[in-house]
N, C-alpha and C positions, 0 to 999 in steps of 0.2 A: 489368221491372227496367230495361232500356233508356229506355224512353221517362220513368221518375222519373230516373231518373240524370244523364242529359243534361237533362231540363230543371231540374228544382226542385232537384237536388243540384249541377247547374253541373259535370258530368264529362263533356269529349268523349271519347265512346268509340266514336264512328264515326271520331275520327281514330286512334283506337290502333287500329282493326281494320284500317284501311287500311294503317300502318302495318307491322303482323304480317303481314298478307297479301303485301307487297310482299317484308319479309324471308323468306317461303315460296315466293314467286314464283308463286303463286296469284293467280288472279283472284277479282272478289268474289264471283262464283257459285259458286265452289268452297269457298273462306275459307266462306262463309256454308253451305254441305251440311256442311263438315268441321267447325265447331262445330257445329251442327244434330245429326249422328250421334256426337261427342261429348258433348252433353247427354243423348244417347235411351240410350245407352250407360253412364251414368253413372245418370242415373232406374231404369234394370234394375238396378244394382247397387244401389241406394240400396230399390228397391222391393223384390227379392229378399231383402236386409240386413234390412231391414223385416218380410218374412213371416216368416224363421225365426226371431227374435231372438223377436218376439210371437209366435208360437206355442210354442216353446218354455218363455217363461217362465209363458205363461199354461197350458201341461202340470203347472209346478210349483203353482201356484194353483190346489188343491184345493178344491172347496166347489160346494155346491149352494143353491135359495132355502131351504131346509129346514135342514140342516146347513153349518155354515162361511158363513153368508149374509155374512159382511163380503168373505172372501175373492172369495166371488162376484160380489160389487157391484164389487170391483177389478178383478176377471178382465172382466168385464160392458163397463167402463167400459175397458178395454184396448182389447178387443175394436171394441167402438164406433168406438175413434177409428183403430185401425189398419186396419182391414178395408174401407173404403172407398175406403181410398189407394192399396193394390195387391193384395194378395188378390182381389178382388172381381172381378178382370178375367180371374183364372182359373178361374171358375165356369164349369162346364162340360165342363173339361179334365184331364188326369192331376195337373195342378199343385195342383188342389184338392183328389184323393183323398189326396195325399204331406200337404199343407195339415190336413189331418183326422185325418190318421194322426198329425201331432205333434200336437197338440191335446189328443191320446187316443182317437179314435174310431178301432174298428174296420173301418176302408174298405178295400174291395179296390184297386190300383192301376189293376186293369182297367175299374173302374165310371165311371159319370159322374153326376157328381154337379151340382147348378145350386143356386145360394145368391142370392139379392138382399141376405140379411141376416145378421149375422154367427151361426153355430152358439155361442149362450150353454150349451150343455152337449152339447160335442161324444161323451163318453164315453157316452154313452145310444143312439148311433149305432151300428147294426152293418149293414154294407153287404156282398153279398157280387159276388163278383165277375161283371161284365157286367150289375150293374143299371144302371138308367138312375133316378136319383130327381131329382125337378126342383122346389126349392123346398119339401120339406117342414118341418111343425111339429113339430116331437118333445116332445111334453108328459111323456115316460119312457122307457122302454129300450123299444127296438123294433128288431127282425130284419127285413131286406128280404133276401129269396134273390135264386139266383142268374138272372139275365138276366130277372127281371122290372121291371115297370114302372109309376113312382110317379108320379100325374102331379102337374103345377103348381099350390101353396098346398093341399095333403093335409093334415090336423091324423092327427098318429100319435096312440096315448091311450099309455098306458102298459103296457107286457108287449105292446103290436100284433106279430103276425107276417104277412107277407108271405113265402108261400113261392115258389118257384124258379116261374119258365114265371108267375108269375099277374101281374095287372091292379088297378092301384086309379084311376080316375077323376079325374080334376082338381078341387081343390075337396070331395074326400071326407072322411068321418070314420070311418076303420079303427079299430074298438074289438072285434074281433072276428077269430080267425086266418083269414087267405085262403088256402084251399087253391092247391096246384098245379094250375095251370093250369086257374085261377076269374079273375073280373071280378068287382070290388063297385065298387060307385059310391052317392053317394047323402048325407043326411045326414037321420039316421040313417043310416051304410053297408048295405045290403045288397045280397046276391051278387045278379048280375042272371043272367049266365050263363056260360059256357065261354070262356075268354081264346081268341084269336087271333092270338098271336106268332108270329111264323115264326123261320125261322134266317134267318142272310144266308147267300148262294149261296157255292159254292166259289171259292176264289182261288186263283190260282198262286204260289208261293213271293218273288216279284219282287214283285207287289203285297201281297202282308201283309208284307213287309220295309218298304215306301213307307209301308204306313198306322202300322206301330209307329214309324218314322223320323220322319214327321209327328206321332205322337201323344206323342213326348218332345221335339219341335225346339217344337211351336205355344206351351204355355205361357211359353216365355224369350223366343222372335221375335214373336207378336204382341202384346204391351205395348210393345213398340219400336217394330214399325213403326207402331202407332197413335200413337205417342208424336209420331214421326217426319212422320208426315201432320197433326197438330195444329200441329208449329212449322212446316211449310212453307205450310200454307195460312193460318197468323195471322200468320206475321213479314211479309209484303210490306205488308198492312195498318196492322201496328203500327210501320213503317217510316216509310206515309204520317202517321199519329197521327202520330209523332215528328216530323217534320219542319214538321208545320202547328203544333203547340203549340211549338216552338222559334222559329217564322216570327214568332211570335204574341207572344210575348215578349221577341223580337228588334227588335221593329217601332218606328217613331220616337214617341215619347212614350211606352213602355209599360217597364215594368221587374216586377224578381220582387219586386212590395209584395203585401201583401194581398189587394186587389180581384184583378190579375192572376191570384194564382194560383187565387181562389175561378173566376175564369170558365174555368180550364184545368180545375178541377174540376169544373168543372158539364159542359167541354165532354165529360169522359171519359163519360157518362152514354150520349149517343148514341152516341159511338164504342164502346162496351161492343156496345150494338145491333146494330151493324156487323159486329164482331167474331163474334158468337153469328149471325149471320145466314150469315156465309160458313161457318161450322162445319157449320151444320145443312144449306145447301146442297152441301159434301162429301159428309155421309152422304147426302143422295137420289142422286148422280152415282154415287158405289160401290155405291147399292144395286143400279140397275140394271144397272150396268156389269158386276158381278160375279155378279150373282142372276139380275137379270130379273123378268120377273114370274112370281109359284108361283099356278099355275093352282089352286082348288078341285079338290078330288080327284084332282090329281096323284097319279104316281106316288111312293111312300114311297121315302125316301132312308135308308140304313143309316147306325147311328151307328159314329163312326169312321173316316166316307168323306170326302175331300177335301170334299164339299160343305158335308159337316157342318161341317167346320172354316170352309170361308169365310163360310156364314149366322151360326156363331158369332162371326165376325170382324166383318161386317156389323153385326150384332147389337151388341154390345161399342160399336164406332163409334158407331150410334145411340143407346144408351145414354148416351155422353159430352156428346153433344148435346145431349140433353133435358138431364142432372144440369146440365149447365153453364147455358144463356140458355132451350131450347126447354121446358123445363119450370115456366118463370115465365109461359109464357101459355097452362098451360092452362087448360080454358074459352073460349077466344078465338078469334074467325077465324081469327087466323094458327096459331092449333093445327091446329086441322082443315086448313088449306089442305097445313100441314106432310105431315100422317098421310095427304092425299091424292095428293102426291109422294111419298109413299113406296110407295102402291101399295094404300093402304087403301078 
């Protein structure tokens, strides 16, 4: 917005911010965090605004592909365009289970839930408390009990139950009840053998206060601070863009005719590249910095534990990455080079 503003719309607004900054008695490092955390600040509100409005209205948009299919193509098409804008960033977290509960799906708040794609008939959902379902299809109403575990791209069929303590495999097809404290995997599913859940270990009253306190603060704080590490490590960037495309049509013979502004638009093409390169090189620097590397056959980390949260945070950030510049190469060297800084 900046860098069209100042050049092709002819608005100095690096002299107005110098200005405000001087009436605040701020300097521009500050001037510049303190609009920074009132953008990230107002993006939470606007994204918040966001999830409950479209989840609520699409509760009242009744319909399935079978019955009410118009209704459902609106709800569909809601869905579609809101859910990638901020929803999406709380997959994983309590914000998704509250997120499914307006929808109409019966989700426990305790459960975790993981979506890459929006729930087109959330009411078919019944989640009970302390599962973990990661990315399932729900082709009908299906039951997951409690504290068992669905893993990533599951096709449910219809009437599937999943009961308490049991196992379904990643990539399986549940057309068939899974007893307590069974494992199916497979496609066709079937039961392989006896689940191996454990409990987590006992806590002291002080730490399961820290992890309920963390598991209602992470949904509202990490969209901001991701929001937050996005403007800090693109505006110094989009600072220098601005300043060379201002250079540029500030220069002796050149003005804002046609030709000019076609070559500022051509030059945005590589600066886009720039942009998407420093992005994706954040996420490798917080992946290590915060994760490290996760050895094969590590030790298993409990869901709900600070770690969980920061790999989901990790995770999230990487995500941004790829949907933004790193997912236009893949296929490519620089794909792989990416995935090998990451620890792949």
């Amino acid at each position: 917005v900046m860098a069209s503003a100042d050049v092709l719309m002819g608005l100095d607004l690096a002299s107005y911010a110098d200005d405000a900054a001087k009436k605040l008695g701020d300097t521009r490092t500050v001037f510049g965090l303190r609009v920074a955390l009132m953008v990230v600040v107002s993006y939470a509100a606007f994204g918040w605004a966001l999830t409950l409005s479209s989840a609520l209205l699409c509760r009242v948009l009744r319909g399935s592909r079978r019955r009410n299919s118009q209704l459902f193509q609106i709800r569909r098409l809601i869905l579609r365009m809101t859910f990638p804008r901020y929803p999406a960033q709380l997959s994983g977290t309590m914000g998704m289970a509250l997120y499914l509960r307006l929808l109409g799906g019966r989700v426990a708040a305790s459960s975790t839930v993981s979506l890459a794609d929006p729930p087109l008939e959330p009411r078919k959902l019944m989640i009970a408390a302390g599962a973990v379902v990661m990315g399932p299809l729900a082709l009908g109403e299906c039951c997951v009990g409690e504290r068992s575990l669905v893993g990533g791209g599951s096709v449910l069929l219809p009437h599937a139950e999943v009961e308490a303590g049991s196992v379904v495999g990643a990539m399986s097809v549940v057309g068939l009840p899974v007893r307590s404290g069974m494992q199916l995997g497979g496609n066709p599913g079937i039961i392989m053998r006896r689940a191996g859940l454990g409990t987590p270990p006992p806590t002291s009253c002080g730490r399961a206060a820290v992890r309920v306190a963390l598991r209602c603060a992470y949904p509202v704080l990490a969209p901001m601070v991701l929001q937050f590490l996005l403007l800090v490590t693109l505006l110094p960037a989009m600072v220098v863009l601005t300043i060379i495309m201002d250079t540029w049509l500030q220069a002796p013979g050149s003005s804002a005719d046609p030709k000019s502004l076609t070559l500022v638009a051509l030059a945005l093409a590589p600066a886009y590249v720039l942009l998407g390169a420093c992005l994706a090189a954040v996420a490798v620097v917080l992946k290590w910095l915060l994760l490290g590397r996760i050895p094969v056959g590590g030790r298993w980390r409990w869901v709900g534990s600070w770690f969980h949260h920061i790999f989901a945070f990790v995770q999230s950030l990487a995500s941004l990455s790829a949907g933004i510049f790193v997912g236009m190469t893949f296929g490519s060297p620089m794909y792989n080079w990416w995935l090998r800084f990451m620890g792949a």
